[in-house]
C-alpha positions in Angstrom: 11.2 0.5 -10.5 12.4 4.1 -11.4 10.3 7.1 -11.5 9.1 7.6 -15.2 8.5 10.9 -16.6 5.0 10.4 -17.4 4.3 9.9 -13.9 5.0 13.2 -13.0 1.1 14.6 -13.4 -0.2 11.9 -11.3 2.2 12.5 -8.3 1.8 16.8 -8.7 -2.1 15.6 -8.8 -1.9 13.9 -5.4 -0.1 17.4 -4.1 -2.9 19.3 -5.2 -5.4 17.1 -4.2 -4.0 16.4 -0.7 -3.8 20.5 -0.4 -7.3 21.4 -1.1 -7.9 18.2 1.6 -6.9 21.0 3.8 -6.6 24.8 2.5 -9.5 26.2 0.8 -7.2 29.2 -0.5 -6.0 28.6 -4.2 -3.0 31.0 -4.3 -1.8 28.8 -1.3 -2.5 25.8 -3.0 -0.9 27.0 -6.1 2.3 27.7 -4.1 2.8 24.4 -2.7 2.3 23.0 -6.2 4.8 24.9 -7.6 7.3 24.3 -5.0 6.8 20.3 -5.2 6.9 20.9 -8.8 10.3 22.4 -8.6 11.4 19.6 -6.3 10.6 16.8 -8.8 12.1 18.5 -11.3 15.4 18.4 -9.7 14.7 14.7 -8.6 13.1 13.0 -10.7 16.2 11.1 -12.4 17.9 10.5 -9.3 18.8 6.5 -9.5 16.3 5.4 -6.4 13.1 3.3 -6.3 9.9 5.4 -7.4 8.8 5.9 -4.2 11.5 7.8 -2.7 11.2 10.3 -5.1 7.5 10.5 -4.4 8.1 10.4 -0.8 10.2 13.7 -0.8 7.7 15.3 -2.8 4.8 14.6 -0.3 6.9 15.7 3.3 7.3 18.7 1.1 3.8 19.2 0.3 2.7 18.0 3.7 5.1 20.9 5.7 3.7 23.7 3.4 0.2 22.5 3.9 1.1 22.6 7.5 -0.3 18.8 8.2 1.2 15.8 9.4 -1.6 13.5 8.3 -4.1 15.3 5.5 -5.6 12.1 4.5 -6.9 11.4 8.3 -10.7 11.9 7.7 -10.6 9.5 4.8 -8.7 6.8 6.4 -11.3 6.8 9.1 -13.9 6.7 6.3 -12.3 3.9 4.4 -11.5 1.6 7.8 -15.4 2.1 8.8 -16.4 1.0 5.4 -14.3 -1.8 4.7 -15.5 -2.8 7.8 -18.9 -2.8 7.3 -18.2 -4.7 3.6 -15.9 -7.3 5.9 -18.8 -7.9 8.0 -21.6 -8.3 4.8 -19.0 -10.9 2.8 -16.7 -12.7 5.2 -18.5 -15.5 5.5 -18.2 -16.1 1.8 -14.3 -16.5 2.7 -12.8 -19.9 3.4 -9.7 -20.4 1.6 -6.0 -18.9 1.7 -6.8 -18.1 -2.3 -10.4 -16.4 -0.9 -8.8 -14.1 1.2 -5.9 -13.0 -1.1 -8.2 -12.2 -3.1 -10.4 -10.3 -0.8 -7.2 -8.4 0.2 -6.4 -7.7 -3.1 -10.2 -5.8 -4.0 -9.5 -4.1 -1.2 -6.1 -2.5 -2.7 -8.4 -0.4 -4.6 -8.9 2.0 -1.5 -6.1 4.0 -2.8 -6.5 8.1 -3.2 -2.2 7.6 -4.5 -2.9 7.3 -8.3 -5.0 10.4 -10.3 -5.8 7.6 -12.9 -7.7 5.9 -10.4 -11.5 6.6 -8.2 -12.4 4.9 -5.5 -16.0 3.2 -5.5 -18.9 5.1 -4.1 -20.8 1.6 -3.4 -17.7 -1.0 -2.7 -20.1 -3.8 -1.4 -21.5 -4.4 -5.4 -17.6 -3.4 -6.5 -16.5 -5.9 -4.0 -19.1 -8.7 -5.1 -18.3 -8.5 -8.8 -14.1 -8.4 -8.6 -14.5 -11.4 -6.0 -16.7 -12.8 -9.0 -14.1 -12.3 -11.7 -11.3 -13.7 -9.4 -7.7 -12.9 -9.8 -6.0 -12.2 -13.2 -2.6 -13.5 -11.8 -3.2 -16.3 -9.3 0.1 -17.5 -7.7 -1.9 -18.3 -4.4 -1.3 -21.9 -4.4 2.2 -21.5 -4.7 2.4 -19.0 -2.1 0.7 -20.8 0.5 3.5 -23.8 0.7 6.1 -20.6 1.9 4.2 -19.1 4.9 6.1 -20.4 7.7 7.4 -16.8 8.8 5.7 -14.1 6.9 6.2 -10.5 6.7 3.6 -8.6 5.3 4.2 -5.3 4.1 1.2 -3.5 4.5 -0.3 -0.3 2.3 -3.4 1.5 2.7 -6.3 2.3 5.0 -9.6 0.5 4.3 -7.4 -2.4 2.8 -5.9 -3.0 6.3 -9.3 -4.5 7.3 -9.0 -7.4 4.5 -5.5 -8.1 5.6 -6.5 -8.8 8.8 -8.8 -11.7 7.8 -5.9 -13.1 5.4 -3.4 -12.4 8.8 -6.0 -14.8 10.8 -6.4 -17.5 8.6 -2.4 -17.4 8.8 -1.8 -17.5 12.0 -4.8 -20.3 12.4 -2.9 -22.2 10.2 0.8 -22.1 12.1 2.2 -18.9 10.4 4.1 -16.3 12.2 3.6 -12.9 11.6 5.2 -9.7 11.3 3.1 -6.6 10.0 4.9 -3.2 9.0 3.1 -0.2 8.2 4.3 3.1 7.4 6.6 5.0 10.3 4.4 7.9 9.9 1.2 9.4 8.1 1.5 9.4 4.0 -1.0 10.0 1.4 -3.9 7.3 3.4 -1.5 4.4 3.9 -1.9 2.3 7.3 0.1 3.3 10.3 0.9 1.8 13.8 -2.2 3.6 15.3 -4.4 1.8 12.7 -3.0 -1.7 13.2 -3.6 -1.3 16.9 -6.8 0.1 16.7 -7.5 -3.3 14.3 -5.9 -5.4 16.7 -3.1 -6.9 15.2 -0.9 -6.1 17.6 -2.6 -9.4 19.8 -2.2 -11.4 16.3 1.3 -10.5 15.0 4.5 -8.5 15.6 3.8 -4.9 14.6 6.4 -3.2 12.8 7.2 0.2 11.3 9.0 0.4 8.1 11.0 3.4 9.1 13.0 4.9 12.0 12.0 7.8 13.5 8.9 8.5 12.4 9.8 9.3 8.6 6.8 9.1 5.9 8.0 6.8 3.4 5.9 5.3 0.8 6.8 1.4 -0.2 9.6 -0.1 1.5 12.9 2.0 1.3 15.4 -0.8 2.6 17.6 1.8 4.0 15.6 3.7 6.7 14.1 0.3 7.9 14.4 -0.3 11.6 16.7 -3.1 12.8 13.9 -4.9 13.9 12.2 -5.0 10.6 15.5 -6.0 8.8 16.0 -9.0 10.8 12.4 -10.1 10.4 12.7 -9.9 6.8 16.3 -11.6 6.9 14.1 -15.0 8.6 11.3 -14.8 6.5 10.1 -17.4 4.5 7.7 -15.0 2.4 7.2 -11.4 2.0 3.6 -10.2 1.0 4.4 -7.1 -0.8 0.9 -4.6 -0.5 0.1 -2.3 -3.8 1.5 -0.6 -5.7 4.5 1.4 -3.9 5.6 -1.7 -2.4 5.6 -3.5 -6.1 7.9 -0.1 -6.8 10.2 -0.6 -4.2 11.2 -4.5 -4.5 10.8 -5.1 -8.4 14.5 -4.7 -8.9 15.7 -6.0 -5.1 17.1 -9.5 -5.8 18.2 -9.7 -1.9 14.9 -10.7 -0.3 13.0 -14.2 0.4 10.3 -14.8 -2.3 7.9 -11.8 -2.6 4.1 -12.3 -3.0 3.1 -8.8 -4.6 -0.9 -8.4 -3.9 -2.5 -5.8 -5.3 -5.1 -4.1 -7.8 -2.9 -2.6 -10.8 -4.2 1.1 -11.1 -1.6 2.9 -13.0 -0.1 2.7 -16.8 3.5 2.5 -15.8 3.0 -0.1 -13.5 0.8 -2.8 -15.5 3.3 -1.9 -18.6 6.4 -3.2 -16.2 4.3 -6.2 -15.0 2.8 -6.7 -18.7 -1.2 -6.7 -17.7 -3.5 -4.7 -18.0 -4.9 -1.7 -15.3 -7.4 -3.4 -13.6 -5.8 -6.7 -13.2 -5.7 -8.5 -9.9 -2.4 -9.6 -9.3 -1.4 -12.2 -6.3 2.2 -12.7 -8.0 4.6 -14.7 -6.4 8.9 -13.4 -7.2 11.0 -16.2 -6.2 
């Protein structure tokens, strides 16, 4: 999926917003607007997947704000209190469908889109999108292709559902390999939060770049060897939000992709033809 033009507020949103994370002085903060600003401009047509575009933008916005990882305090935040929901609600989780969709309502721990807020109480959020179930429900068809599963993890907070969905795979005869981000980006899940979750004892832990690049979604080319061959066995990829759904929606050379996530933008729901708001478990074959 390319980078439309109306996406361009939302992404220069995310640049200020991730800037006053971390400067309190607005003429800075203007600055590194303008300058990421400038950027897109000369980028935003190039012929690659959304999130490389958007990736370029934020290492840009990230050296000026002089940061590696701006979004650290709210990751923390957001793995402490998916936690605590995980610990209030897992017991109503028994089935593979059950825990997609509890991974799912957890997508929606996501500071990447300006058109969407994350809950101030996500136990009654939680509670009433489990209640309305998913909008797209490819789950039964998904579960007959998890022999060898790669799942491309997104955000902080989410991470925490995952890992129940990873358990009930492996329980069940799966193997596992989890990739998160290569280095910090807007509050997506890295190797020092899979580790500090533990799945490093349940699965093979993966980074989706080399050399520590922040890259949002999967961008084929800077994946590791590792990571290429794991995908190259799989017999499912489950695809994590919305940058993920960016980067594979026009890659025909993968297994089948099961794209899990919480639809929070225009652009996106118009490619997928829902509405924002829809919970999507969507199996690509």
């Amino acid at each position: 999926m390319r980078f439309y033009p109306g996406c361009t507020d939302c992404l220069i949103s995310r640049v200020e917003y991730e800037s006053r994370l971390r400067i309190d002085d607005p003429a800075r903060i203007q600055e590194i607007v303008e300058a990421c600003r400038d950027l897109l401009g000369r980028i935003a047509a190039d012929p690659v997947p959304a999130p490389v575009i958007a990736s370029r933008v934020h290492r840009l916005a990230y050296r000026m704000i002089g940061d590696p990882d701006p979004y650290r305090s709210l990751k923390a935040n957001n793995n402490e209190d998916a936690a605590a929901v995980c610990r209030r609600v897992r017991g109503d989780l028994s089935s593979f469908r059950d825990l997609v969709l509890a991974s799912v309502i957890g997508n929606t721990l996501d500071y990447g889109s300006k058109a969407h807020t994350v809950t101030d109480n996500f136990v009654d959020f939680f509670r009433r999108e489990f209640a309305a179930g998913l909008t797209v429900d490819d789950t039964g068809a998904m579960e007959g292709l998890t022999d060898r599963v790669v799942y491309l993890a997104d955000n902080c907070g989410e991470i925490v559902f995952d890992a129940l969905l990873i358990d009930h795979l492996k329980r069940n005869g799966s193997h596992i390999t989890v990739a998160v981000r290569g280095a910090p980006i807007l509050n997506d899940a890295t190797i020092e939060d899979a580790v500090a979750l533990g799945l490093d004892r349940r699965a093979d832990v993966l980074t989706t770049t080399t050399e520590g690049i922040a890259e949002l979604g999967l961008n084929r080319a800077l994946a590791p060897p590792a990571l290429t061959d794991a995908l190259d066995r799989a017999t499912l990829v489950i695809a994590k939000g919305m940058a993920n759904y960016e980067s594979l929606s026009e890659d025909r050379d993968l297994p089948p992709v099961a794209h899990l996530m919480s639809v929070k933008c225009g652009p996106i729901g118009a490619d997928i033809g829902i509405p924002v708001g829809s919970r999507l478990a969507l199996l690509r074959e």
